[in-house]
N, C-alpha and C positions, 0 to 999 in steps of 0.2 A: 146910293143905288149903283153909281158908277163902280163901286169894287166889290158890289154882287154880280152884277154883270162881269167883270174880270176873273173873279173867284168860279165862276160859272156854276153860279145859285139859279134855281125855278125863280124867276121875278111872280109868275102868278102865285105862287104861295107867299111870297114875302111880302107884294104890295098891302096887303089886310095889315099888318104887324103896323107898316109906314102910315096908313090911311088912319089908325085907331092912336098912336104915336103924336101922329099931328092933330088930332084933337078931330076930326071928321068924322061925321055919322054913314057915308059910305065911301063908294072909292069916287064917284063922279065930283068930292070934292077936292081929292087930291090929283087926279089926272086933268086937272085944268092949270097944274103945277110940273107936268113930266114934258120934257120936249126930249127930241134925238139929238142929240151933239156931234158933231163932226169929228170929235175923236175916238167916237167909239162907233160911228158907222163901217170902220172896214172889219172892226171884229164881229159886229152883225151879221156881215155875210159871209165872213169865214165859217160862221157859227151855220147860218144857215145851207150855207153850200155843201159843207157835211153831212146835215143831218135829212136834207131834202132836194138836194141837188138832180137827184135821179129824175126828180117827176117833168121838169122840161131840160130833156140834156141838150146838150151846143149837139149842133147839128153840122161841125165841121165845115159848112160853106161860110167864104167871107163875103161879108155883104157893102156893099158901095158906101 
């Protein structure tokens, strides 16, 4: 999953592939297997910041 995520693959189309791979009848039994990792959190919100960054922009005040 990690170098779908780096490759920057749709995870929702891939996880069905991983979920039937692992032998699972849907996905709720392989997302009790997916956690977030700390080394791919900062390319999350790079990823995010792109493509959705707009909807609450920084607001240029620094806050205490």
């Amino acid at each position: 999953m990690k170098k779908w995520v780096m490759a920057g693959e749709e995870l929702t189309n891939l996880l069905p592939y991983l979920s039937v791979y692992l032998g699972h009848s849907d996905f709720r039994g392989t997302e009790y297997y997916l956690k977030l990792t700390a080394d791919l959190y900062p390319e999350i919100i790079s990823t995010l910041e792109k493509s959705h960054g707009y909807i609450i922009p920084e607001s240029g005040v620094d806050t205490p």
